[in-house]
N, C-alpha and C positions, 0 to 999 in steps of 0.2 A: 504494500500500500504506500503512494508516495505522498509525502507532508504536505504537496503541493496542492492548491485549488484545482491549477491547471497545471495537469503532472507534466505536459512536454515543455514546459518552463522548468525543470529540474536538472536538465544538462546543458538549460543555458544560464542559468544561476552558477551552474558548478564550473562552467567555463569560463565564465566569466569574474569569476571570483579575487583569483589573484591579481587583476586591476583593478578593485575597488577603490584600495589605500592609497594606491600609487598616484591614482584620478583623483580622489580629494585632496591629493598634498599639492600636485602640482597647481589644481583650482583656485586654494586656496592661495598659494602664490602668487598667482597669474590676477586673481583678484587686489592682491594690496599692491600691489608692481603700480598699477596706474592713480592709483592712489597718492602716493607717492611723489610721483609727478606730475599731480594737480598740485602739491604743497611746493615744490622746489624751483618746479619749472612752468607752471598757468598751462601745463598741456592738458590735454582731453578736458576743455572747458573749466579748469581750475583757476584759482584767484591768485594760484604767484606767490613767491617768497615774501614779498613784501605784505602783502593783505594779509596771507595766512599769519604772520607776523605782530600785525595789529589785530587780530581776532585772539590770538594768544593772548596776547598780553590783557587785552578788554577781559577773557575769562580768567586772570589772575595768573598765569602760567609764564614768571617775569624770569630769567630777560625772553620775552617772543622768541627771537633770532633762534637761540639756544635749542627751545625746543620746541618750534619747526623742522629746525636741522633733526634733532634727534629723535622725533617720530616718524620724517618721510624717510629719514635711512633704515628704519627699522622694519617701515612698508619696503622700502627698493630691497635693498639689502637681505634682508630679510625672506620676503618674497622671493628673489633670486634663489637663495640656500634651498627653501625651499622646495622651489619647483626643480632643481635638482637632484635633491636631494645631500648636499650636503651639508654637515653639522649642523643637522635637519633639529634635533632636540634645541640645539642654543636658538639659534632661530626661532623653533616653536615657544621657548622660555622668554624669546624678546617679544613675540605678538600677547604672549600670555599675558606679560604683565600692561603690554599698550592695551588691549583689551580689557583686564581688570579696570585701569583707569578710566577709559573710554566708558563703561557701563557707568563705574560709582562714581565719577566726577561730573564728565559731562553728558551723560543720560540720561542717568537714575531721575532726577524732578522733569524730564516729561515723558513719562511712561513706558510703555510699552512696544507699543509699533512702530516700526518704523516710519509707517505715513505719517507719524507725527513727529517725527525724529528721535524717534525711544531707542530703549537700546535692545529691542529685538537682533538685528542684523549685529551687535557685537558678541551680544551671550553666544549668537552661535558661532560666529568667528573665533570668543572663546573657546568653546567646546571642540571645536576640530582643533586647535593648535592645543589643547591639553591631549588629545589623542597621540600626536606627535610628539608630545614629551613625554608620554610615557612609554609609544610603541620606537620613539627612534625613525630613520627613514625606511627602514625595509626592503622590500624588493623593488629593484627598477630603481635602487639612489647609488649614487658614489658613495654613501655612506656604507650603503650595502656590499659594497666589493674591496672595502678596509679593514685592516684583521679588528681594528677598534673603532668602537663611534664614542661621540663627547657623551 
C-alpha cells in the first residue's frame, strides 16, 4: 500500500528528493543577492547607498553608512556562500541573526503579513537559514566535497 494519495507521485517524490535542500539553499541565496543590491547599488529599483543610509539612521541604526554596508554584504555575501554552497553554516548564522533583527526590530509593531510589511516573509527566511545551520550545505555544495565544513 503506498503512503501516497496518488501513488505514481511516489517515484517522483523519491527522485526527486535529493534536490530539495540543495533548491532551497541556492533560493534562498539567489533571493537576498538582489536584495543586497537595492541597499548598495539602487539596482533592481532600490533606493541606493545613500537613502538606504538615511532610512537607517531615521530607524535608530547610527552610524547609517555602517550598517547598510553590513547588512547588504551579509544579503551579497552571504547569499553568494550560499547559493554555492560554501561555509554555507557561517552564512546561514549571518542571515540568522539579520533575520532575528529584521522580525524583532523592524517588524515585530506591524504585524504579521507581509502586505502590510510584517515580518511574515523574514520568520520564514529565518527558518530556512536555521535549516542550514544546522544541516550545513550538503549535497551539491563545495562544502560538501571538503573533508571539513565550519
Amino acid at each position: 500500500m503506498s503512503r501516497y494519495y496518488v501513488p505514481a507521485l511516489g517515484n517522483l517524490c523519491a527522485s526527486l528528493d535529493r534536490y530539495a535542500l540543495p533548491m532551497l539553499r541556492i533560493v534562498l541565496g539567489l533571493i537576498l543577492i538582489p536584495h543586497g543590491c537595492q541597499k548598495l547599488f539602487g539596482w533592481f529599483g532600490g533606493a541606493g547607498f545613500a537613502r538606504f543610509t538615511q532610512i537607517f539612521e531615521g530607524i535608530g541604526y547610527k552610524p547609517g553608512a555602517f550598517w547598510v554596508t553590513v547588512v547588504a554584504l551579509t544579503e551579497i555575501v552571504g547569499g553568494l556562500l550560499l547559493v554555492f554552497g560554501l561555509f554555507t553554516r557561517f552564512a546561514a548564522l549571518a542571515v540568522t541573526i539579520f533575520m532575528i533583527n529584521a522580525v524583532w526590530f523592524t517588524q515585530s509593531s506591524k504585524g504579521f503579513f507581509w502586505t502590510a510589511r510584517g515580518s511574515e516573509y523574514s520568520i520564514l527566511l529565518l527558518a530556512v537559514a536555521l535549516v542550514y545551520l544546522v544541516k550545513g550545505g550538503g549535497a551539491y555544495s563545495i562544502d560538501g566535497t571538503m573533508s571539513k565544513e565550519l
